[in-house]
MARBA-3410 file (N, C-alpha, C, O; in Angstrom, 1 decimal):
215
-0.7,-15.7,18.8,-1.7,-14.6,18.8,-2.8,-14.8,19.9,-3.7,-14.0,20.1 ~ -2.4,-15.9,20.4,-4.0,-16.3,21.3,-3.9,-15.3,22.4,-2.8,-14.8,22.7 ~ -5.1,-14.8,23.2,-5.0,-14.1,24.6,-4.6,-12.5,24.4,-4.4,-11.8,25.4 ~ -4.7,-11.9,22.5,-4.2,-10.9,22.2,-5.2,-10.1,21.2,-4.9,-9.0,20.7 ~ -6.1,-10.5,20.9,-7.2,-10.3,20.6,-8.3,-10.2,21.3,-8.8,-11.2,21.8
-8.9,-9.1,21.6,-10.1,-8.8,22.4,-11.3,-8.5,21.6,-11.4,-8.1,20.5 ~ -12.5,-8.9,22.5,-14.0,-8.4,21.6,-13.8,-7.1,21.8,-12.8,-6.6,22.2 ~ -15.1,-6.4,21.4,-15.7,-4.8,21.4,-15.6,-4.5,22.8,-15.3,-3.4,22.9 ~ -15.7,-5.3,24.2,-16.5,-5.4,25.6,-15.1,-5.5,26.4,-15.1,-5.3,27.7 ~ -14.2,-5.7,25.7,-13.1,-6.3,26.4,-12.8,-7.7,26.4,-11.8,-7.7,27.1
-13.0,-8.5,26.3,-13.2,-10.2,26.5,-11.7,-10.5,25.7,-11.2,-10.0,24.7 ~ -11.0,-11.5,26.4,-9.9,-12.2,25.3,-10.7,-13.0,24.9,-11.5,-13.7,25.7 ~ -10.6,-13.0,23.1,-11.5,-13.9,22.4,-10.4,-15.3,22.4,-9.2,-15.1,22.4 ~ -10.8,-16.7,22.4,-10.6,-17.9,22.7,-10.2,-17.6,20.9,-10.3,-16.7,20.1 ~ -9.6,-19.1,20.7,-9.7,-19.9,19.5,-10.2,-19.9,18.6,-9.9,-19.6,17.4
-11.4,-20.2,19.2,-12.5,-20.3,18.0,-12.9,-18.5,17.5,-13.3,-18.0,16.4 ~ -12.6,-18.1,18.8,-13.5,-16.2,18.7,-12.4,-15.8,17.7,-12.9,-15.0,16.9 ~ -11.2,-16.1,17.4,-10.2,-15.5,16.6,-10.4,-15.8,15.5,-10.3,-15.0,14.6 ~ -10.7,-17.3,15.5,-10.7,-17.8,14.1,-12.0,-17.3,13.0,-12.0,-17.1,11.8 ~ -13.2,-17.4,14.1,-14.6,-16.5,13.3,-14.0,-14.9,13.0,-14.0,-14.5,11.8
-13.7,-14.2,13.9,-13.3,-13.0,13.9,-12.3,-12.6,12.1,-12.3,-11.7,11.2 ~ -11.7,-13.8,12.3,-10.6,-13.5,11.0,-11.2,-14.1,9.6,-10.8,-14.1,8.4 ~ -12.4,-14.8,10.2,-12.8,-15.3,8.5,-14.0,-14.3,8.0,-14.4,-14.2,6.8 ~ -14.5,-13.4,9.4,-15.5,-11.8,9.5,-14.5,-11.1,8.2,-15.0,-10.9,7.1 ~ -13.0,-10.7,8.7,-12.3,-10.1,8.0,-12.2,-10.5,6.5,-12.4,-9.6,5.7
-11.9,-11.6,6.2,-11.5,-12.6,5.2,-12.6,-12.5,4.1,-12.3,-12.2,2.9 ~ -13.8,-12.7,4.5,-15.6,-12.0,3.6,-15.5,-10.8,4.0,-16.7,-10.5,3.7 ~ -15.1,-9.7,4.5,-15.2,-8.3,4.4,-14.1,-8.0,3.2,-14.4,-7.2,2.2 ~ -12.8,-8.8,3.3,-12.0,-8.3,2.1,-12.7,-8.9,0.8,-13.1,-8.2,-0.2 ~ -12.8,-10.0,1.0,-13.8,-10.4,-0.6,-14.9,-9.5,-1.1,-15.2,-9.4,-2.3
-15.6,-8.6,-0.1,-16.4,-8.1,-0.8,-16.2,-7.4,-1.1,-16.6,-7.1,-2.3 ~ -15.3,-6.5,-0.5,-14.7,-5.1,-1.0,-14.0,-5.3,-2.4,-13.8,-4.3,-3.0 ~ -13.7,-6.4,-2.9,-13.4,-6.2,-4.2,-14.6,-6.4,-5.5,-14.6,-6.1,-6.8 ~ -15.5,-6.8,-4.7,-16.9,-6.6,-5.7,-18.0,-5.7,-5.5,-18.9,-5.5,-6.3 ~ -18.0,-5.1,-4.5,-18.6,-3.9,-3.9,-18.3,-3.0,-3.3,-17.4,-2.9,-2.5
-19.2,-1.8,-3.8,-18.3,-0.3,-3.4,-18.5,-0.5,-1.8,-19.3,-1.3,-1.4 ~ -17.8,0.2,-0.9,-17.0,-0.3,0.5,-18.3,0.8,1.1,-18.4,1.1,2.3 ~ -19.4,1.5,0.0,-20.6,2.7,1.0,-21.8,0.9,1.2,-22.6,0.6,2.1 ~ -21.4,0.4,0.3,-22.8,-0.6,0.4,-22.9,-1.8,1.1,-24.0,-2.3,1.5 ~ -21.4,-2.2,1.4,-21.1,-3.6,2.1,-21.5,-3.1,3.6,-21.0,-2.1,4.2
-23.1,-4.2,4.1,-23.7,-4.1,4.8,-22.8,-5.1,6.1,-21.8,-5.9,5.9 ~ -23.4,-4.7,7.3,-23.1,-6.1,8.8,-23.7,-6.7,8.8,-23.7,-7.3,9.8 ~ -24.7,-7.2,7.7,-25.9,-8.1,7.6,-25.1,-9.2,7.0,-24.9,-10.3,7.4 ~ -24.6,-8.5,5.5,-24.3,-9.2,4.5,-23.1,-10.3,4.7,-23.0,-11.5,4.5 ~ -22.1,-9.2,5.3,-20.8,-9.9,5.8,-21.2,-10.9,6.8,-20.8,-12.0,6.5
-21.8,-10.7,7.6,-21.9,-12.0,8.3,-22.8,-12.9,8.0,-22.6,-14.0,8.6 ~ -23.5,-12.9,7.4,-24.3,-13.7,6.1,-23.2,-15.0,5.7,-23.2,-16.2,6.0 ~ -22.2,-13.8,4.8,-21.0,-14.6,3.9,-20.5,-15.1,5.0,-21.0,-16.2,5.0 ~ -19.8,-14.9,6.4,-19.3,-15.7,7.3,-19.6,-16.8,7.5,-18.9,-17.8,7.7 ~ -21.1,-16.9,7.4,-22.0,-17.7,8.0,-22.5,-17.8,9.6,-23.3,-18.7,10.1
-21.9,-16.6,10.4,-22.7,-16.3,11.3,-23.7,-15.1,11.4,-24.5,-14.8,10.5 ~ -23.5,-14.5,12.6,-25.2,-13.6,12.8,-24.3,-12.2,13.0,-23.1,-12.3,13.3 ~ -25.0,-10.8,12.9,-24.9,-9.7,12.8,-24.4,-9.5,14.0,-23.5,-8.6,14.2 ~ -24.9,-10.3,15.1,-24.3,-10.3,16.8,-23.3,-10.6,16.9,-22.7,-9.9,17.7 ~ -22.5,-11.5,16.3,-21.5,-12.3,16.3,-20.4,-11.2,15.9,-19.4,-11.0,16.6
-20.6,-10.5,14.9,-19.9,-9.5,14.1,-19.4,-8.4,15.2,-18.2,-8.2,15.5 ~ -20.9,-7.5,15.9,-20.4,-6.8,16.7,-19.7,-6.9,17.9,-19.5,-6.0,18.6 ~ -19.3,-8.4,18.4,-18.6,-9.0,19.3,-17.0,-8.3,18.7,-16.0,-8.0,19.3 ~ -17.2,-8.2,17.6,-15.7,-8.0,16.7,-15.4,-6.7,17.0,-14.6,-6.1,17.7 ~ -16.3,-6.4,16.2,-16.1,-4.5,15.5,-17.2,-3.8,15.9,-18.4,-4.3,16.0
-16.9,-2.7,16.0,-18.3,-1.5,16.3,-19.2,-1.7,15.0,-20.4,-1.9,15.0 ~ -18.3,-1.7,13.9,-19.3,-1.4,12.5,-18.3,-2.0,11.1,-17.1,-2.5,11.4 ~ -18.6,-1.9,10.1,-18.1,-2.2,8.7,-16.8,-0.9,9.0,-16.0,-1.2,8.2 ~ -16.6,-0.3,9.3,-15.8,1.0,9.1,-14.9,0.4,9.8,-13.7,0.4,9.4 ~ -15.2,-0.3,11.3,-14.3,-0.5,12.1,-13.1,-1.9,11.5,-11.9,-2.0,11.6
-13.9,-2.7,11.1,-13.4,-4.0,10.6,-12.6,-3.6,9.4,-11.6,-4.3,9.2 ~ -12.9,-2.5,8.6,-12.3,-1.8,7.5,-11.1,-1.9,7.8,-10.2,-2.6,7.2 ~ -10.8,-0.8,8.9,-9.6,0.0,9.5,-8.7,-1.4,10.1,-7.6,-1.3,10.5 ~ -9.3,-2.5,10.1,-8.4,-3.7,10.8,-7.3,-4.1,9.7,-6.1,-4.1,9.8 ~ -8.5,-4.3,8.6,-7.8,-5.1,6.9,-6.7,-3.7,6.8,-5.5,-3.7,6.6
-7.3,-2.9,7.0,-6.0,-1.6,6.5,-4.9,-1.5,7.2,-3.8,-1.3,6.7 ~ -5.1,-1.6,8.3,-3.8,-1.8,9.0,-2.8,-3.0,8.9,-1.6,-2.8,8.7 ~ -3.2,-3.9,9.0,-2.5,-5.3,8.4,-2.2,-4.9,7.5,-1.0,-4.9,7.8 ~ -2.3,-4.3,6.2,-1.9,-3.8,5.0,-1.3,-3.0,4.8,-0.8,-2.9,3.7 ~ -1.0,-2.0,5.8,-0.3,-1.0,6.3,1.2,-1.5,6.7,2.3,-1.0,6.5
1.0,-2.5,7.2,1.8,-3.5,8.0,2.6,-3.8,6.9,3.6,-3.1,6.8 ~ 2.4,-4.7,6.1,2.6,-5.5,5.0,3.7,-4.4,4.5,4.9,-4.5,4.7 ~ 3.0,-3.3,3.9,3.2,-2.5,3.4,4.9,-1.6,3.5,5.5,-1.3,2.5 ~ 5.3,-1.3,4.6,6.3,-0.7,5.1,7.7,-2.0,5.1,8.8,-1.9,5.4 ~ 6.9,-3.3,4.4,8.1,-4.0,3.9,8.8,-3.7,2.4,9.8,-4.2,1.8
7.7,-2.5,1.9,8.3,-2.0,0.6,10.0,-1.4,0.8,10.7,-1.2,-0.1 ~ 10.1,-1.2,1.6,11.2,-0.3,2.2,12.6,-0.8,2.0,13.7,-0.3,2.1 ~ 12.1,-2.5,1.6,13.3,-3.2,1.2,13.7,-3.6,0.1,14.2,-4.6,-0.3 ~ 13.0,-2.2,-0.8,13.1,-2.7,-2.1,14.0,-1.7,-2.8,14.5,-1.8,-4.0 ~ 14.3,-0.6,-1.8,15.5,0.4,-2.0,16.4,0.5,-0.9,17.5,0.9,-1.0
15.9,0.2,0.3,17.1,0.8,1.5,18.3,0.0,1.2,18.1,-1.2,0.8 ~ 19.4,0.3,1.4,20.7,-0.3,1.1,20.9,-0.5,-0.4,22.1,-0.4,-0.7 ~ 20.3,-0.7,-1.1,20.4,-0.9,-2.9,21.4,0.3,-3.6,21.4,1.4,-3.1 ~ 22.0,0.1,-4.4,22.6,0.4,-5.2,22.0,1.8,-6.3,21.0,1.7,-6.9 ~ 22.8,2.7,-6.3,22.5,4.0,-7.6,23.4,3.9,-8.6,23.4,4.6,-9.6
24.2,3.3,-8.5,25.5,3.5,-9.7,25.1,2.4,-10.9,24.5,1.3,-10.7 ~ 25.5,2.9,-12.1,25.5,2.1,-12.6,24.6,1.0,-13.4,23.4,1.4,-13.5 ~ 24.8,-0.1,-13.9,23.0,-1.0,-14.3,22.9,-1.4,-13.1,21.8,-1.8,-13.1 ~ 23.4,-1.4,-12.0,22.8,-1.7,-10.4,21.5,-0.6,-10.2,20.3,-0.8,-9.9 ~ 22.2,0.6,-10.6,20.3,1.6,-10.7,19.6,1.2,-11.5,18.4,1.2,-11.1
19.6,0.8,-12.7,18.5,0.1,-13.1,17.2,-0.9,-13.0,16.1,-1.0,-13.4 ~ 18.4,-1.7,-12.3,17.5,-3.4,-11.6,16.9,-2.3,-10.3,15.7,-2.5,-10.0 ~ 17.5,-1.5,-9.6,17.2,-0.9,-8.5,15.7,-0.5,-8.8,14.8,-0.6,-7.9 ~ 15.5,-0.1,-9.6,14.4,0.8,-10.6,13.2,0.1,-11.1,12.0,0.3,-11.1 ~ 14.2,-1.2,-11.7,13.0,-2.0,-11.8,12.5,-2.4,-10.9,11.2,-2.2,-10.8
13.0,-3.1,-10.0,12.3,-4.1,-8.9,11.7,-3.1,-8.0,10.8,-3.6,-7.5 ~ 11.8,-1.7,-7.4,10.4,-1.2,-6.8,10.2,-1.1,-7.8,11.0,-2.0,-8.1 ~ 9.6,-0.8,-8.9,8.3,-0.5,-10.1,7.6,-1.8,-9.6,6.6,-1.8,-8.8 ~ 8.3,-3.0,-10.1,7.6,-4.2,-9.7,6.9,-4.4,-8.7,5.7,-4.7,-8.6 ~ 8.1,-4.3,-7.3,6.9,-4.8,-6.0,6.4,-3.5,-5.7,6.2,-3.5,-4.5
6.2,-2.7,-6.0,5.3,-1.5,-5.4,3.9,-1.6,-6.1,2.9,-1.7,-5.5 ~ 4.2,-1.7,-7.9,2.9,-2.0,-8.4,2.0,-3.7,-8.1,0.8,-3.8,-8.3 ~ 2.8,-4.8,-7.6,2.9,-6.5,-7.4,1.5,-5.5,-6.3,0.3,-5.4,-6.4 ~ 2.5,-4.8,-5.2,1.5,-4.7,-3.6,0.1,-4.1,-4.2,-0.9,-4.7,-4.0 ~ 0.1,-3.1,-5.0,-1.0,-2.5,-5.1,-1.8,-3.2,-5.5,-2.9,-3.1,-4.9
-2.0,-4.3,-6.7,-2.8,-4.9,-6.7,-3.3,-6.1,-6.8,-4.1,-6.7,-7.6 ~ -2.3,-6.5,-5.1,-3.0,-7.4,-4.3,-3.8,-6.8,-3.6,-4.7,-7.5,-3.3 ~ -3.7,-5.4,-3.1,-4.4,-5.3,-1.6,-4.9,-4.0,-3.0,-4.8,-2.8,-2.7 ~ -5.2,-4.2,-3.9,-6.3,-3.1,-4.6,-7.7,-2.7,-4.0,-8.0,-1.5,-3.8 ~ -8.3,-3.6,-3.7,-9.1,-3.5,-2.9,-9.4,-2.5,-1.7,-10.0,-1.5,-1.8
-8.8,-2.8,-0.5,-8.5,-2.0,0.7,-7.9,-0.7,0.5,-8.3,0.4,1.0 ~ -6.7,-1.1,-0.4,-6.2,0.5,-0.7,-7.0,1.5,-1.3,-7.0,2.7,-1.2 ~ -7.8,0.9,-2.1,-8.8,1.8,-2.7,-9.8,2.6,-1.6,-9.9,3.8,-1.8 ~ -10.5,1.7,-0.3,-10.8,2.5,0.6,-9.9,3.5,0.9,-10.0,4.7,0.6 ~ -8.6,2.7,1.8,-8.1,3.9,2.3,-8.0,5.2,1.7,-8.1,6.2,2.3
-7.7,5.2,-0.4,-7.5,6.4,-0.6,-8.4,7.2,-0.6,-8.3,8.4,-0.7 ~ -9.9,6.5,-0.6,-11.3,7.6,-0.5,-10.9,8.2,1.4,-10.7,9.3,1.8 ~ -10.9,7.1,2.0,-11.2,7.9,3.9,-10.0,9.1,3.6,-10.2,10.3,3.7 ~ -8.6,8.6,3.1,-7.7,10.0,3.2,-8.5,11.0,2.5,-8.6,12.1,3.0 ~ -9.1,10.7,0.9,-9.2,12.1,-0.2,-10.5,12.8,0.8,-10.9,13.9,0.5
-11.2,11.9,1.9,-12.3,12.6,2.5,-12.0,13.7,3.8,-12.8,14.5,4.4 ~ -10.3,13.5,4.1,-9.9,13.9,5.0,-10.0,13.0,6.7,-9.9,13.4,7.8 ~ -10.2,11.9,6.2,-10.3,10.9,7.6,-8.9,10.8,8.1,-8.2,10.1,7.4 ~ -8.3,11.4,9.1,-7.1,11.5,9.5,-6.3,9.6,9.7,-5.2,9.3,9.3 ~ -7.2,8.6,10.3,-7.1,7.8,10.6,-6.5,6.6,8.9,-5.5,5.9,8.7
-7.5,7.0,8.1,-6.7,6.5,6.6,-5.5,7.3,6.2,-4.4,6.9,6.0 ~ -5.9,8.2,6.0,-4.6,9.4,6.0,-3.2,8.6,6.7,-2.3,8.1,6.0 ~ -3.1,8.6,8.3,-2.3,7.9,8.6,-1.6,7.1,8.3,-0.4,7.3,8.3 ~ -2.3,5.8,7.7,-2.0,4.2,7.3,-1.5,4.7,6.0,-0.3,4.5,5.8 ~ -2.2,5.3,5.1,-1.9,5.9,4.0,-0.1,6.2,3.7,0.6,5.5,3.1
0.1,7.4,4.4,1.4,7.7,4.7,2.1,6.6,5.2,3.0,6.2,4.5 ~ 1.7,5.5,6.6,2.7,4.6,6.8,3.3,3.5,5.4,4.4,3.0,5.2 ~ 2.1,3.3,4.7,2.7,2.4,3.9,3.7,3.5,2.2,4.3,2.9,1.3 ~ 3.6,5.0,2.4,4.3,5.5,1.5,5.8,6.0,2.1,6.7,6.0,1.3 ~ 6.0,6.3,3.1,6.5,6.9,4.0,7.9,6.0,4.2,9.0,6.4,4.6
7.3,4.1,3.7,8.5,3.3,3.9,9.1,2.9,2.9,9.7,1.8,2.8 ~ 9.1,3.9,1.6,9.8,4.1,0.4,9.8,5.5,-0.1,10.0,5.7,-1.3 ~ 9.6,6.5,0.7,9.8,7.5,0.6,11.2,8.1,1.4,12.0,9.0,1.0 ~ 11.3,7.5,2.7,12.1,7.3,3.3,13.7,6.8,2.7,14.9,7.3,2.8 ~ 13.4,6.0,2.4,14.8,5.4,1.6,14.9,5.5,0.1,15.5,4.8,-0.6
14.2,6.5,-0.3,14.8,7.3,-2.0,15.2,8.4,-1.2,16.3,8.9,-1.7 ~ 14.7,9.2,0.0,15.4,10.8,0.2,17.1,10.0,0.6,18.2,10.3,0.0 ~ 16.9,9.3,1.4,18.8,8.8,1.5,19.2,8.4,0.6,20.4,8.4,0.7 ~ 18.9,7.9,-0.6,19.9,7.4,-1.6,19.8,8.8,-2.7,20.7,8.7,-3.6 ~ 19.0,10.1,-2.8,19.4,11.2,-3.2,20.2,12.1,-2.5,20.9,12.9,-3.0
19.9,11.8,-1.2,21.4,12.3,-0.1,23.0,11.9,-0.3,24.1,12.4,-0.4 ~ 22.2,10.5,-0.2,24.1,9.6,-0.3,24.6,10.3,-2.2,25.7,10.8,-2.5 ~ 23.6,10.0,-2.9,24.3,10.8,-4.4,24.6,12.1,-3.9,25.8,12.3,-3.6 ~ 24.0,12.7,-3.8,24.3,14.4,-3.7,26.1,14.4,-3.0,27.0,15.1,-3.4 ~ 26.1,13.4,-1.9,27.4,13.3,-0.6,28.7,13.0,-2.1,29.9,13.2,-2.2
27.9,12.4,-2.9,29.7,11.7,-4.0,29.6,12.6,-5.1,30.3,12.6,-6.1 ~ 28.3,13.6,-4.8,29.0,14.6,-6.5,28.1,14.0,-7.3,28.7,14.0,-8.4 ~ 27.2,13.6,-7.3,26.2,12.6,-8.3,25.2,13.0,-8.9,24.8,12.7,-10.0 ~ 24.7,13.6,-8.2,23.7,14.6,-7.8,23.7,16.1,-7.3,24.3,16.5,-6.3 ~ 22.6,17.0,-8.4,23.0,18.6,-7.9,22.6,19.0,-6.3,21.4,19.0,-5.8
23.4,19.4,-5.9,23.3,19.4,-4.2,22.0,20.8,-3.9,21.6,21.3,-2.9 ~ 21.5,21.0,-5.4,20.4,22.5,-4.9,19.3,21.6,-5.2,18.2,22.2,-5.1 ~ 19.3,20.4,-5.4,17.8,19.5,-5.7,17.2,18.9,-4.0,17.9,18.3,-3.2 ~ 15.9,19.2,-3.7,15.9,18.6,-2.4,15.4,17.2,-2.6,14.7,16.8,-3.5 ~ 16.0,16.5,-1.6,15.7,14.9,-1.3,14.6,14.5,-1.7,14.3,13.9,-2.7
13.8,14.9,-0.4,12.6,15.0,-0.4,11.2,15.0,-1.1,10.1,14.4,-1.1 ~ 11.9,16.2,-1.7,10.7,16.8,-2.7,10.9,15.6,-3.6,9.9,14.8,-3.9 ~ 12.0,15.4,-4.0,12.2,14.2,-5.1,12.0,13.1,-5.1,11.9,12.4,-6.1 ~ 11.7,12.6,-3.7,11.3,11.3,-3.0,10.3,11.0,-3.2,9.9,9.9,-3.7 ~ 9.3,12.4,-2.6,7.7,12.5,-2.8,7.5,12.2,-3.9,7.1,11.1,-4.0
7.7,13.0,-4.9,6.8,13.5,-6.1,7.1,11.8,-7.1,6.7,11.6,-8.2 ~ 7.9,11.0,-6.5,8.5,10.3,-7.7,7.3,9.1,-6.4,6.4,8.6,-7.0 ~ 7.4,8.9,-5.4,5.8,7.7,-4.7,5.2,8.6,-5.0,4.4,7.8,-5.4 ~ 4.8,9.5,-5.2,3.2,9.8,-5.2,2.8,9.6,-6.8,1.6,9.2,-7.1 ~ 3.8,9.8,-7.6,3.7,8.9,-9.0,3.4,7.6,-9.1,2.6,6.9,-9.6
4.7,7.5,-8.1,4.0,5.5,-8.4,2.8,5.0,-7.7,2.2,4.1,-8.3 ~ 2.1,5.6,-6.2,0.8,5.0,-5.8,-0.2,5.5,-6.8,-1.3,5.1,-6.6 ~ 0.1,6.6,-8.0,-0.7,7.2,-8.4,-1.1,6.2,-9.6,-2.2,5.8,-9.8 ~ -0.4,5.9,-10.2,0.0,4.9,-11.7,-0.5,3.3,-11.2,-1.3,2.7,-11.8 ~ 0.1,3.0,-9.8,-0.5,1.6,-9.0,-1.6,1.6,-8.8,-2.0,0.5,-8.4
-2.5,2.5,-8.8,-3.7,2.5,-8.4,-4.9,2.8,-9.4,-6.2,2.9,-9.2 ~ -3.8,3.0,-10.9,-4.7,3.2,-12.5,-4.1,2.3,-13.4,-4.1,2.6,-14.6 ~ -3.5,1.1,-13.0,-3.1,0.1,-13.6,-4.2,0.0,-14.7,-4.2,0.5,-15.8 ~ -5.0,-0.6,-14.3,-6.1,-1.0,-15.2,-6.4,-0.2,-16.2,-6.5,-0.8,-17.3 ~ -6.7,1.6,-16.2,-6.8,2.5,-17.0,-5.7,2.8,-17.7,-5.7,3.9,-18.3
-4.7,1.9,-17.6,-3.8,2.1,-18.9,-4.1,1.7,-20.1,-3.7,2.3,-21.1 ~ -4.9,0.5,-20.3,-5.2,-0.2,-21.2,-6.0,1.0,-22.3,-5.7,1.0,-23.6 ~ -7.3,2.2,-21.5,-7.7,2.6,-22.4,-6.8,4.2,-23.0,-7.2,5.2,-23.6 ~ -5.8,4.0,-22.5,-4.6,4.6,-23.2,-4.3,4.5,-23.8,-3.8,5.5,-24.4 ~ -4.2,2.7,-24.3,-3.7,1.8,-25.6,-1.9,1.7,-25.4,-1.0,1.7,-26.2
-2.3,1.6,-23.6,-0.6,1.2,-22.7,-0.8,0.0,-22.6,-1.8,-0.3,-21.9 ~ 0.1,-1.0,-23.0,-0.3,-2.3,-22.3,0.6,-2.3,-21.6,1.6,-1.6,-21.7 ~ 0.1,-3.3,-20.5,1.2,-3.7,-19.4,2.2,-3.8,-19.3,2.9,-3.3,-18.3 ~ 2.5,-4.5,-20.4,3.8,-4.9,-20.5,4.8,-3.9,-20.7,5.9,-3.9,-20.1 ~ 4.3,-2.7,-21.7,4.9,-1.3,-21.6,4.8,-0.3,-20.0,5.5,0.6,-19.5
4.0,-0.8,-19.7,3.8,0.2,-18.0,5.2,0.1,-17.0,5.4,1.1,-16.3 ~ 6.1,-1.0,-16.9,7.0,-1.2,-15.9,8.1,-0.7,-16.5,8.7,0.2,-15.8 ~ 8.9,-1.1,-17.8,9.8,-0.5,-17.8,9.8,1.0,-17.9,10.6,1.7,-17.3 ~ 8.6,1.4,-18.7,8.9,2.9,-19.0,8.6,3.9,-17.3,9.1,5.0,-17.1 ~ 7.9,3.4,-16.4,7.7,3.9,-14.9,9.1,4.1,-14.5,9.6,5.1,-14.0
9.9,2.7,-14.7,11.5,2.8,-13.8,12.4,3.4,-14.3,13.5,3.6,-13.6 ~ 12.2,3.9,-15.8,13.5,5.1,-16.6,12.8,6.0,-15.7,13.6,6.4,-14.8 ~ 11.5,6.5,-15.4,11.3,7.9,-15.1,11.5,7.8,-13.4,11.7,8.8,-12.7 ~ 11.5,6.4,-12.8,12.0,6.7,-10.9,13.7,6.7,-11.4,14.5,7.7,-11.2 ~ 14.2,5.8,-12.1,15.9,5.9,-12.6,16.2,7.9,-12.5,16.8,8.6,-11.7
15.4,8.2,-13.7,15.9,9.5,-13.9,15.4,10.3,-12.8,16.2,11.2,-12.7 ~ 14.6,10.3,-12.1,14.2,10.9,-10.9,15.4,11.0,-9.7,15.8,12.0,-9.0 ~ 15.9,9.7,-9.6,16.8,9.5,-8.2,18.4,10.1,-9.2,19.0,11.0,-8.8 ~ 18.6,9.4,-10.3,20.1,9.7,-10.2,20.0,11.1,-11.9,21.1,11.8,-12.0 ~ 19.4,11.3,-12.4,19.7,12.7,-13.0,20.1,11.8,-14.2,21.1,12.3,-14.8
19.7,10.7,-14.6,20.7,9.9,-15.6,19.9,9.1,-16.6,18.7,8.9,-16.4 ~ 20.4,8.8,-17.8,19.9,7.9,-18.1,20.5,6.6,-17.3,21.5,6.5,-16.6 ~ 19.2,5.5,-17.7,19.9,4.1,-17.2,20.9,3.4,-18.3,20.9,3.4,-19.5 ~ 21.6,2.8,-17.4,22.7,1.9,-18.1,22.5,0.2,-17.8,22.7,-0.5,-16.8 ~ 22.0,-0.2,-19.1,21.2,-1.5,-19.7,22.4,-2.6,-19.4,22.2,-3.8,-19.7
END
């Protein structure tokens, strides 16, 4: 990574400029999970770094900009969800496990990066095109590979060929970032956890193949 990283000014940051730069990041993500992302100051963060406010803007224009860094890396991260259905299996208890394991690492991702993603969904619900963006990249890489495996059913007769892919793809992530991202508010539902995963993957199961699952 050395020589690929630049300051604000243009500068390739050295060694050391990467390594401060990435621990800037590292107490920006810490805080964001104990503070709302309007209050985390460039004082504070570089406080917790342990260097100076100057140091910071060597990095980033501002808190917003450093934001959009952690988001993208997460964005990043993120579009490896895509291998938790592309090529997998619909037939069968093979759709099942298929069903379970995205419920698992889709809800696993959300809340590791709970935090960040929680920005991004405020900059998208504000209309910030730039979260919006990242937003879609990290949905987009499992929305993508449910419209093909409701295509490839529809291609063997499996599926009613007047149901669109798509719509079905959507509506079934926009459930799951919706549920991943109220994990916690199940409890005052009197859902425990433990009930949250299987019962999410009957309803992506019956979403993709029109079926019950076969246990």
């Amino acid at each position: 990574m050395t020589g690929q990283v630049r300051t604000v000014d243009g500068r390739v940051a050295g060694r050391r400029g990467q390594a401060t730069r990435q621990k800037l990041l590292d107490c920006l993500s810490e805080m964001l999970s104990s503070s709302p992302y309007r209050d985390v100051k460039v004082i504070d963060v570089a406080r917790k770094a342990g260097t100076s406010p100057a140091t910071f803007y060597q990095y980033f224009p501002d808190v917003e900009g450093a934001v959009l860094e952690i988001a993208e890396e997460t964005a990043k991260e993120g579009t490896g969800l895509t291998e938790l259905v592309a090529g997998r299996s619909w037939a069968g208890k093979a759709a099942w496990q298929t069903s379970e394991e995205l419920v698992e690492g889709f809800l696993d991702f959300w809340r590791r990066n709970d935090a960040i993603l929680r920005v991004v969904d405020l900059g998208a619900a504000e209309g910030d095109k730039r979260f919006n963006k990242l937003r879609m990249k990290i949905l987009n890489s499992v929305t993508g590979s449910l419209t093909d495996a409701v295509k490839d059913l529809q291609a063997k007769g499996r599926v009613d060929k007047d149901i669109s892919p798509a719509a079905v793809a959507g509506s079934l992530v926009a459930m799951l970032s919706a549920v991943a991202s109220h994990q916690k508010g199940f409890t005052t539902w009197g859902v425990k956890q433990a009930e949250l995963k299987p019962n999410l993957a009957l309803l992506v199961h019956l979403g993709i193949t029109g079926r019950k699952p076969t246990r």
